[in-house]
C-alpha positions in Angstrom: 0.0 0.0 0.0 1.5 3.5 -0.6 1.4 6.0 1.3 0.0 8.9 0.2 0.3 11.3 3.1 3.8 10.5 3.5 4.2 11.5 -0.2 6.7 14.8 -0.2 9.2 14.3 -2.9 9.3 15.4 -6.4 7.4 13.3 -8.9 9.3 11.4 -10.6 7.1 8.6 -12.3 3.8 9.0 -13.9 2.5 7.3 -10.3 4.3 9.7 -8.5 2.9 12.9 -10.2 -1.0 11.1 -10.0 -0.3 10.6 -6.4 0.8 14.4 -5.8 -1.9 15.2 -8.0 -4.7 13.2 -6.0 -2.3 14.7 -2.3 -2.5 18.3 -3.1 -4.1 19.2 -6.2 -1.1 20.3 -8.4 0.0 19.4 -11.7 3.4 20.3 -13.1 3.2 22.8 -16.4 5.3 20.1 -18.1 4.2 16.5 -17.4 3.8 13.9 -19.9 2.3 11.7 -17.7 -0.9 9.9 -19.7 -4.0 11.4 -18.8 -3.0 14.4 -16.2 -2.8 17.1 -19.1 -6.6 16.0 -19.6 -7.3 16.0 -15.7 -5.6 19.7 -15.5 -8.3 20.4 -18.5 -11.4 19.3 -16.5 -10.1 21.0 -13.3 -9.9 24.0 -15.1 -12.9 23.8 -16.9 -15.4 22.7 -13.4 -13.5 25.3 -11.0 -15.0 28.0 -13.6 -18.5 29.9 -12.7 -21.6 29.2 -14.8 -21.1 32.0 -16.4 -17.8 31.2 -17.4 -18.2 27.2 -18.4 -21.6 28.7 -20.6 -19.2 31.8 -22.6 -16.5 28.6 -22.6 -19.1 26.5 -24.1 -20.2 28.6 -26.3 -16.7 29.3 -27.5 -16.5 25.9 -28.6 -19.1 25.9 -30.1 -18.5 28.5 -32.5 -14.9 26.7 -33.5 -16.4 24.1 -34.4 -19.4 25.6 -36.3 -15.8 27.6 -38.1 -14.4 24.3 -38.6 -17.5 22.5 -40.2 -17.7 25.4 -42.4 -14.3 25.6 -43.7 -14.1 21.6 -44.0 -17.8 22.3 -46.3 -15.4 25.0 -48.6 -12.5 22.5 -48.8 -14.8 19.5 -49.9 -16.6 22.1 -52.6 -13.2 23.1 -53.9 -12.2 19.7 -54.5 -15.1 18.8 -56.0 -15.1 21.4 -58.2 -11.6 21.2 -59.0 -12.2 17.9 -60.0 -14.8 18.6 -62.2 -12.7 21.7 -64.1 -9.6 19.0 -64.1 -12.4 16.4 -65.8 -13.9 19.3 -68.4 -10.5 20.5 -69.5 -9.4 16.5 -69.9 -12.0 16.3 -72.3 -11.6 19.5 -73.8 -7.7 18.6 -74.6 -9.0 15.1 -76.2 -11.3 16.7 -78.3 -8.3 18.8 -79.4 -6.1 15.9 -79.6 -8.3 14.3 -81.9 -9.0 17.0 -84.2 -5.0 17.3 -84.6 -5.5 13.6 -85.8 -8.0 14.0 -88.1 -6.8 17.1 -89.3 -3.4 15.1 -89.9 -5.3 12.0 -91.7 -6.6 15.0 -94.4 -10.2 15.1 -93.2 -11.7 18.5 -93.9 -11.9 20.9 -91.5 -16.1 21.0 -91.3 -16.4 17.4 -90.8 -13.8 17.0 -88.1 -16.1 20.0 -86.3 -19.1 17.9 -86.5 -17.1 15.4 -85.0 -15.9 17.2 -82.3 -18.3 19.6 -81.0 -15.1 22.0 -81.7 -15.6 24.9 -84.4 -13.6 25.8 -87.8 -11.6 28.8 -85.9 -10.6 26.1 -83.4 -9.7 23.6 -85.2 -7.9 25.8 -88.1 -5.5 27.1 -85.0 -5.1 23.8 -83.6 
């Protein structure tokens, strides 16, 4: 059995510091011990007034509204970006294929039909 009363020395182990915690109350700015970073959270958080824990609250609250919001923007940009990258894809195969045809001696108004593309674009290509 330990004795926690008896307990005055400097924390040393993750034990040690839990058992100085649970003695007096204090955690040290620096531990790494698993789980008292987390206790020091809570501590802070219940030793606040009402008021405080409800503007604290609230605080969070808006973050995470912020973060939903800019994770919304980054999903729309992607898929938008993937829908430019598809359109110009297709757009440069069309083009690719006119150069072909236009290489194989078709005229210029048919390989337009084929392509979608028009006789100014395909004359430049």
């Amino acid at each position: 059995m330990i004795r926690v009363n008896e307990f005055d020395k400097v924390a040393t182990t993750p034990l040690d510091e839990w058992i100085k915690y649970l003695k007096d109350g204090t955690i040290r700015p620096d531990t790494t011990t698993p789980g008292l970073r987390e206790a020091r959270e809570k501590l802070k958080y219940y030793s606040m007034s009402s008021q405080e824990r409800h503007a604290y609250d609230e605080h969070l609250n808006v973050i995470m509204i912020q973060n939903d919001v800019l994770d919304t923007a980054k999903w729309e940009g992607r898929i938008e970006g993937l829908a430019e990258g598809k359109a110009e894809g297709k757009a440069e195969a069309l083009r690719q294929t006119a150069v072909n045809m236009k290489r194989m001696g078709i005229e210029t108004t048919d390989i337009a039909k084929c392509t979608g593309l028009s006789v100014e674009e395909i004359k430049a290509l």
